[in-house]
C-alpha positions in Angstrom: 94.3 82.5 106.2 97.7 81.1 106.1 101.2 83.3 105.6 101.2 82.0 102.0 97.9 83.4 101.1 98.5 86.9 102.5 101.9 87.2 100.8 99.8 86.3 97.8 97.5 89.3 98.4 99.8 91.5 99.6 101.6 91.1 95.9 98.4 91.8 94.4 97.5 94.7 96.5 101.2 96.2 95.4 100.8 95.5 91.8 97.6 97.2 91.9 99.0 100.2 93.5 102.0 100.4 91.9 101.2 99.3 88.1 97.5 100.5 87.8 96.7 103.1 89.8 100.1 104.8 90.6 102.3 103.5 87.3 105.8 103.9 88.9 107.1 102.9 85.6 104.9 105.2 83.4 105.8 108.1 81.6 103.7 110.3 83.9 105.5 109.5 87.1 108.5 110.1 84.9 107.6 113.4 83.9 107.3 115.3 87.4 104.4 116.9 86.4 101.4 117.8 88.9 98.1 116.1 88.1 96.5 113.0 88.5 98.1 110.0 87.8 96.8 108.3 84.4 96.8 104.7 84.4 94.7 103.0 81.8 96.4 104.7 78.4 98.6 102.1 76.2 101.9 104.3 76.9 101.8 103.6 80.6 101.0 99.6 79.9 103.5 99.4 77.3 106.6 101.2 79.2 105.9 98.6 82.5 106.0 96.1 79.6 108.9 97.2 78.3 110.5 97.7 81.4 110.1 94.5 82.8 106.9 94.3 84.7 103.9 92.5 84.7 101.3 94.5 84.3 98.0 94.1 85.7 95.0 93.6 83.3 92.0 96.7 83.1 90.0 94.0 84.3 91.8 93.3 87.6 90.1 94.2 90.8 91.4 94.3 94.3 88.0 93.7 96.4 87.9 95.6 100.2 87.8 92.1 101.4 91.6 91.1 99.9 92.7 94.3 101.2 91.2 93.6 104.6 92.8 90.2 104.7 96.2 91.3 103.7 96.4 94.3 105.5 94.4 93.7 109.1 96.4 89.8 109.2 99.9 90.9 108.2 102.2 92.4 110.9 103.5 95.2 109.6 107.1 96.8 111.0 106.8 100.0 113.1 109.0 102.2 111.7 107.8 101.7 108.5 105.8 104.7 107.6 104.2 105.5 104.1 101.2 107.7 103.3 100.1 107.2 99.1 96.7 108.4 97.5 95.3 108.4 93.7 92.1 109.1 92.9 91.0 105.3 93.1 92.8 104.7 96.9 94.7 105.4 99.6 97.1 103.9 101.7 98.7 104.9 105.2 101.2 103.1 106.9 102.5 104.5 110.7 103.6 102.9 113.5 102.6 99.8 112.6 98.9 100.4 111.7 97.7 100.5 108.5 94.5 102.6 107.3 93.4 102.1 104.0 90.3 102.8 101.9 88.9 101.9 97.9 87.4 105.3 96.9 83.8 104.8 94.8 84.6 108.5 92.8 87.0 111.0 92.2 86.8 113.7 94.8 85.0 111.1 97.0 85.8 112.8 100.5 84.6 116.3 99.1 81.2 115.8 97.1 79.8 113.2 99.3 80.3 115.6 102.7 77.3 117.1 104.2 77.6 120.2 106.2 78.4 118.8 109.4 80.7 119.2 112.2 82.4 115.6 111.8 82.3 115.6 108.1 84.2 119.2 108.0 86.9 118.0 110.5 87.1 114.5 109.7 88.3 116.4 105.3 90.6 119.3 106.9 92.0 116.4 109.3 92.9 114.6 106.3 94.6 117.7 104.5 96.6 118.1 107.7 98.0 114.6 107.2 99.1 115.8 103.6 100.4 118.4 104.4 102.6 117.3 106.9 103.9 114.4 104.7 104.3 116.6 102.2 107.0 118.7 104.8 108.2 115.0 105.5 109.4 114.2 102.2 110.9 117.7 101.1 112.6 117.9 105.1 114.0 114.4 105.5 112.6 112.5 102.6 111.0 109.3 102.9 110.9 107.0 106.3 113.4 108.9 107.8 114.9 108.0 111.3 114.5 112.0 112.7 110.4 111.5 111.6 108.6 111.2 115.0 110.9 114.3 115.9 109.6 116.6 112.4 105.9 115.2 113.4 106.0 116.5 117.3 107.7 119.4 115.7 104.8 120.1 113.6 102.5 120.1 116.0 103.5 123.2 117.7 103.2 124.9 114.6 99.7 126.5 113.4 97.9 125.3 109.9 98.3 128.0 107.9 102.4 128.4 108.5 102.6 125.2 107.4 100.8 126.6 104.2 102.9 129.4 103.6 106.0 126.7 104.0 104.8 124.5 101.3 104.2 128.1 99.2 107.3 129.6 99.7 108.8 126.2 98.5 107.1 126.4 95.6 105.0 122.7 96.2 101.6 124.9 96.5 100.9 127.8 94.4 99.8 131.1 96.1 95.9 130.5 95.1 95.9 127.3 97.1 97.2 128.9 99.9 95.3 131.4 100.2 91.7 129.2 99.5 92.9 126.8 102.1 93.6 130.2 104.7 89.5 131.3 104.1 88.9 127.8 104.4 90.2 127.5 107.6 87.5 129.6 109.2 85.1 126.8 108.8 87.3 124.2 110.6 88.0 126.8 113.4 84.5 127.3 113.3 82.6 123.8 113.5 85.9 123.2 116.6 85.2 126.0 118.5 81.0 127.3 118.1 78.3 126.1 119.6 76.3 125.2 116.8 76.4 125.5 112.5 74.8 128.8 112.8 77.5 130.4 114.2 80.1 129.3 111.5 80.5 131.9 108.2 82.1 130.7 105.0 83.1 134.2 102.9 80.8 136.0 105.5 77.8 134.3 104.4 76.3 131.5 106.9 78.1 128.1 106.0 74.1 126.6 105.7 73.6 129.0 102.8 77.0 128.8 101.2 77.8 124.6 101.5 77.8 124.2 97.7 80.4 127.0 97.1 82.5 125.9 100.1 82.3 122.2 98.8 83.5 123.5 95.1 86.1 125.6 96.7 87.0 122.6 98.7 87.4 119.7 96.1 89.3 122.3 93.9 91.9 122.4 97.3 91.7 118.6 97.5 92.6 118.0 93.6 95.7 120.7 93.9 96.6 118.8 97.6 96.8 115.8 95.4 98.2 116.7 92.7 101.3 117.9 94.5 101.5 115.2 96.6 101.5 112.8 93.2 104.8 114.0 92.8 106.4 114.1 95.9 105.5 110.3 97.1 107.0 109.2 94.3 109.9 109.7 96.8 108.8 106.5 97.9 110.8 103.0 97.8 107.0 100.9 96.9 108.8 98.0 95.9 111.7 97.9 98.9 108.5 98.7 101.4 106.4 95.6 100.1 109.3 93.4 100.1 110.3 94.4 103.9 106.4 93.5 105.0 106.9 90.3 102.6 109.6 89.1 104.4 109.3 90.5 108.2 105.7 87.8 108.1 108.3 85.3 106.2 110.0 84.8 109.4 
């Protein structure tokens, strides 16, 4: 595929991100208000209209294969980093490496786990990642130099306090804190015991209480979301594509 054709993409990819599924220009991401993201209502058309951009049509469709040309064939600058999820994607940029994904449903990672070891760790893993970036952006805001420094930082400091940070700064209410704290004693659970008989989910056997712990769970996952829907807006999308434009320009 030639430079020309991955720039192309790579366009594409952004104004599907940015215009249909993450509407920098809409009145939601102007509102700073938790929630999902809405993309296909007129207002959010007709404000990147007005303000300039081109919108892309309900019918446009970035396939997995467009975003595996653009992204595993462009080089992409290692000290860019940038982690962005909607309901419809996600996108994570670090040290050069970019992991991405086109999610079938809402609550995708949630209602289609089954109640096993990899599964479990694989979804908290992922709600470690957010809740570190959300630290990231309210610390040192986005891409910042001191990064690498905040993330081996982090480390050394437990789940749960990182929790209570994010409470105590108002981005997670009290509720999701403390679902996320019982929640916990599954992951520490399917780390640490021999088998799935061993781990307990609100003292019951995690076998006989999956469903609730998966309801529990995608209610965690649409609050994680939520918040984070407001804090990557932090974001420059547009000064981040252009930088990946031109670094394969050269």
């Amino acid at each position: 595929m030639g430079i020309a054709r991955q720039i192309r993409l790579l366009r594409n990819v952004y104004q599907y991100y940015v215009e249909k599924v993450y509407c920098i220009n809409g009145p939601v991401a102007q509102s700073g208000k938790r929630g999902w993201l809405r993309m296909h209502s007129p207002n959010c058309r007709r404000n990147q209209q007005v303000a300039g951009s081109n919108p892309v049509g309900p019918d446009m469709e970035i396939t997995e294969k467009e975003l595996q040309d653009t992204f595993s064939k462009l080089r992409i600058p290692k000290d860019i980093r940038l982690f962005m999820i909607t309901k419809n994607m996600y996108v994570r940029i670090y040290k050069g490496k970019v992991n991405w994904r086109l999610l079938e449903e809402e609550f995708e990672f949630v209602r289609k786990m089954k109640c096993e070891r990899g599964e479990i760790l694989d979804l908290f893993s992922k709600m470690e990642v957010m809740v570190n970036e959300l630290i990231q952006l309210n610390l040192l805001g986005a891409n910042a130099k001191e990064a690498e420094k905040l993330d081996d930082l982090l480390a050394y400091v437990d789940f749960f306090s990182r929790l209570r940070i994010l409470g105590k700064w108002g981005i997670l209410d009290n509720k999701t804190v403390e679902m996320l704290n019982q929640a916990k004693q599954v992951r520490n659970g399917f780390a640490h015991a021999w088998g799935v008989e061993e781990v307990l989910y609100k003292e019951k056997p995690i076998g006989q209480n999956f469903e609730v712990f998966k309801k529990d769970m995608e209610q965690i996952w649409k609050e994680l979301v939520g918040a984070y829907s407001v804090e990557q807006k932090r974001y420059d999308i547009p000064g981040i594509f252009q930088r990946i434009r031109e670094y394969n320009e050269k």
